[in-house]
Each structure stands twice: as structure tokens, then as C-alpha cells.
N, C-alpha and C positions, 0 to 999 in steps of 0.2 A: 299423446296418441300417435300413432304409427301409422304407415299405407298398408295393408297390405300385398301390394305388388313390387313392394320394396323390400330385399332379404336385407339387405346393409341398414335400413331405418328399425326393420325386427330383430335384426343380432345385438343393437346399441341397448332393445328393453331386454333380450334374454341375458347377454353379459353385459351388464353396464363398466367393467372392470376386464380389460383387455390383458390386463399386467398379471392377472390373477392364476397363479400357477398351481396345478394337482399336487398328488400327495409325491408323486417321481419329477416335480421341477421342471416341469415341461407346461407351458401357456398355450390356448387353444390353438393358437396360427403355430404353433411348433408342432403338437400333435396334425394340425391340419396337412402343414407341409409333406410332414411323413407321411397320411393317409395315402396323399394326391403324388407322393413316390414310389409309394408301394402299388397304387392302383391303376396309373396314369390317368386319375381323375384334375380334370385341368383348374390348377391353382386361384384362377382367379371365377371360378365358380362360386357364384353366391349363394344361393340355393343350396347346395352339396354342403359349403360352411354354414351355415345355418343349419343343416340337419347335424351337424356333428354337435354344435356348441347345443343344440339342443339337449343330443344325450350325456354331452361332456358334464351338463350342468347340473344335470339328472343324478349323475354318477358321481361326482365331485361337489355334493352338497357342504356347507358350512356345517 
């Protein structure tokens, strides 16, 4: 079980597998970096990564 007030203790149940790379070889903190370059969404936002890995995971199903 998780907090929920904790994004980092909810991103370990939505990606249990950090290493785990899409179908273009890119891992979630790599697409994340890029968002938070493209957007000036500040990197160490939890929350923000949590909403990606959310859809990342959606998208990039097994």
C-alpha cells in the first residue's frame, strides 16, 4: 500500500520498472527530462511525473 500524498511512493506502484523503455528507447525520466525542457516544467516535480508515467504507462502497455 502507498500514501497517497506521496507521488514518488505512487510512481514505484504505477512503474515498478524504472529501466523500462518505450517502443523509441527512451525511459520514463528521459521522456520526462524532455517534457520539463520543452515546457520549463521544473524537473524535480513529482506530481507533474507522476501525471506522465501515468499516461506513459497507458500508452506503452506490454
Amino acid at each position: 500500500m502507498f500514501e497517497y500524498r506521496n507521488p514518488e511512493a505512487i510512481l514505484e506502484v504505477v512503474l515498478p520498472d524504472p529501466d523500462k523503455k518505450n517502443p523509441h528507447g527512451h525511459t520514463l525520466a528521459d521522456d520526462f527530462e524532455h517534457f520539463c525542457d520543452l515546457t520549463g516544467c521544473p524537473k524535480d516535480d513529482a506530481w507533474a511525473k507522476l501525471a506522465l508515467a501515468w499516461a506513459w504507462t497507458s500508452q506503452y502497455r506490454d
